[in-house]
SEROKOL-396613 format. One record per atom (N, C-alpha, C, O): residue in one letter; atom name; x, y, z. Coordinates in Angstrom, 1 decimal. Example, Ala and Ser with C-alpha at 12.3 -4.5 7.8 and 13.67 -1.06 7.14 Angstrom:
# SEROKOL-396613
- res,atom,x,y,z
- A,N,13.2,-5.7,7.8
- A,CA,12.3,-4.5,7.8
- A,C,13.2,-3.3,7.8
- A,O,14.2,-3.3,8.5
- S,N,12.8,-2.2,7.1
- S,CA,13.7,-1.1,7.1
- S,C,12.9,0.0,7.9
- S,O,13.4,1.1,8.0
//
This chain:
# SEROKOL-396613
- res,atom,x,y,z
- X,N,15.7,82.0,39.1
- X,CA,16.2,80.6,39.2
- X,C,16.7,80.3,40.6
- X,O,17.0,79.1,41.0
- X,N,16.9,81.3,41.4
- X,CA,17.5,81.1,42.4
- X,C,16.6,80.3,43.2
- X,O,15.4,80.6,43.0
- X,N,16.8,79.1,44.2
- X,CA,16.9,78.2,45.3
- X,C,15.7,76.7,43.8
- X,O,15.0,75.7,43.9
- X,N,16.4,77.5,42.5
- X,CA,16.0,76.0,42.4
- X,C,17.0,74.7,42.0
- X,O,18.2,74.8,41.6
- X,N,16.5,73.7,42.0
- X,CA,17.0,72.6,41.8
- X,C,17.5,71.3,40.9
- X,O,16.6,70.6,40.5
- X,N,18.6,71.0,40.5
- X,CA,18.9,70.9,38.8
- X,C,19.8,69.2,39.3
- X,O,20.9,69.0,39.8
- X,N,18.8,68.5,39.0
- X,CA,19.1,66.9,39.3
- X,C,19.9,67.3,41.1
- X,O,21.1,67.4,41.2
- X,N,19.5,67.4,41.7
- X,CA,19.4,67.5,43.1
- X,C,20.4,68.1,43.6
- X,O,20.8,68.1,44.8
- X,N,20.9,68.8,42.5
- X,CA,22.1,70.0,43.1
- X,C,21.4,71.3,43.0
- X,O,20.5,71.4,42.1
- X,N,21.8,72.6,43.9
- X,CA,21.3,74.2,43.2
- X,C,21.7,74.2,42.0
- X,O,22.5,73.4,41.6
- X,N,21.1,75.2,41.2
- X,CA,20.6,75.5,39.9
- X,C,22.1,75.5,39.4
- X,O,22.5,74.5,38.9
- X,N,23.1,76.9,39.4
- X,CA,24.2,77.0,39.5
- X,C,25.2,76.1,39.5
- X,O,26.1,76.3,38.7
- X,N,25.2,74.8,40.5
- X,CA,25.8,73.9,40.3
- X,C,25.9,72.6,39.4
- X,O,26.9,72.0,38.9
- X,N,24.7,72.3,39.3
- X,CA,23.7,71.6,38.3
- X,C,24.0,72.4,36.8
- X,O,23.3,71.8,36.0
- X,N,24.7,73.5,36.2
- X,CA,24.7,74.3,35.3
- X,C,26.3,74.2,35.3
- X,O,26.7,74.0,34.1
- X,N,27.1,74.3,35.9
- X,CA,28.1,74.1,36.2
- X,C,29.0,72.9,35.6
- X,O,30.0,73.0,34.9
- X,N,28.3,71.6,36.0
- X,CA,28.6,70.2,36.1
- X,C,28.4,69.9,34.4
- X,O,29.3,69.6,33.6
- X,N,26.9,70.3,34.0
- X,CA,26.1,70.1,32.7
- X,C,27.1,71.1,31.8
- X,O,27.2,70.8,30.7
- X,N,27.7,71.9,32.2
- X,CA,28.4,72.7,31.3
- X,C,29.9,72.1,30.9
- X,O,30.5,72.3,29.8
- X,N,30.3,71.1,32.3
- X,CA,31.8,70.4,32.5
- X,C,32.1,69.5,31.8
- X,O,33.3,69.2,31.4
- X,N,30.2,68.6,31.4
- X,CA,30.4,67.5,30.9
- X,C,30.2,67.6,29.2
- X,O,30.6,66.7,28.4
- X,N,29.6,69.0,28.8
- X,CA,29.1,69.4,27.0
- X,C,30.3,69.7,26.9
- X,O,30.7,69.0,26.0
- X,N,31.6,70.4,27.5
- X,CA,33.1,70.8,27.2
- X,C,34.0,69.5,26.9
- X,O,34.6,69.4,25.9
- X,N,34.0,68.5,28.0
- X,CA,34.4,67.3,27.8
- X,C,34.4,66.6,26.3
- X,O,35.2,66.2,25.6
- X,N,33.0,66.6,26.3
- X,CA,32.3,65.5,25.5
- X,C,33.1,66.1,23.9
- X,O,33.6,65.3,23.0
- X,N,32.9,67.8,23.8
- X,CA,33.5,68.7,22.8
- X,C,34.7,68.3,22.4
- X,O,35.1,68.3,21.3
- X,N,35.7,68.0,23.6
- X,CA,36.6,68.3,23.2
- X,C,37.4,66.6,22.9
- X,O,38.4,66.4,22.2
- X,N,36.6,65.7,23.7
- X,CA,36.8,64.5,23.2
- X,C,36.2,63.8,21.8
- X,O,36.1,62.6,21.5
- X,N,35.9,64.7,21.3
- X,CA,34.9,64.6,20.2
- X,C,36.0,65.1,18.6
- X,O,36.1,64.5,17.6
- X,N,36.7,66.3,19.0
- X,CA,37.2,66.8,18.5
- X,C,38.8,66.4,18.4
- X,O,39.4,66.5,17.3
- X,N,39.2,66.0,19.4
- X,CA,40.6,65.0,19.7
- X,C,40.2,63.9,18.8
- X,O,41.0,63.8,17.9
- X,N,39.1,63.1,18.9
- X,CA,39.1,62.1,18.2
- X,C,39.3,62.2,16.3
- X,O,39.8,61.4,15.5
- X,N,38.6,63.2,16.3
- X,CA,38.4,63.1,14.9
- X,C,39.8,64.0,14.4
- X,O,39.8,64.6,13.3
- X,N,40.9,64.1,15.1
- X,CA,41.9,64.3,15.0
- X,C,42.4,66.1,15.0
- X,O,43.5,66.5,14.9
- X,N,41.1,66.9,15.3
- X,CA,41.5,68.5,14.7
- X,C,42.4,68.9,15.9
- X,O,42.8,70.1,15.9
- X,N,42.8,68.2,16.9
- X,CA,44.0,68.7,17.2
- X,C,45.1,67.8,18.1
- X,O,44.7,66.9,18.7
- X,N,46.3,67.9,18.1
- X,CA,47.1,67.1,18.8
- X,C,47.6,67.3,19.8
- X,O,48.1,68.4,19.9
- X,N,47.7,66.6,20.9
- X,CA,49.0,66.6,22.3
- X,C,50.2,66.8,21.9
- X,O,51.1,66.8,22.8
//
């Protein structure tokens, strides 16, 4: 995979970001539906 290209970032970073935003989404997903509190 190396020098390739993942929506116009290196692969790595592009996997990085995609990984930042499925965690996000998870955990705003999961706040909402109340399984945990602040």
């Amino acid at each position: 995979m190396e020098g390739t290209l993942f929506l116009g970032y290196p692969f790595s970073t592009g996997t990085l970001i995609l990984g930042t935003i499925i965690i996000a989404a998870i955990a705003t997903f999961t706040f909402y539906k109340g399984w945990w509190k602040l």
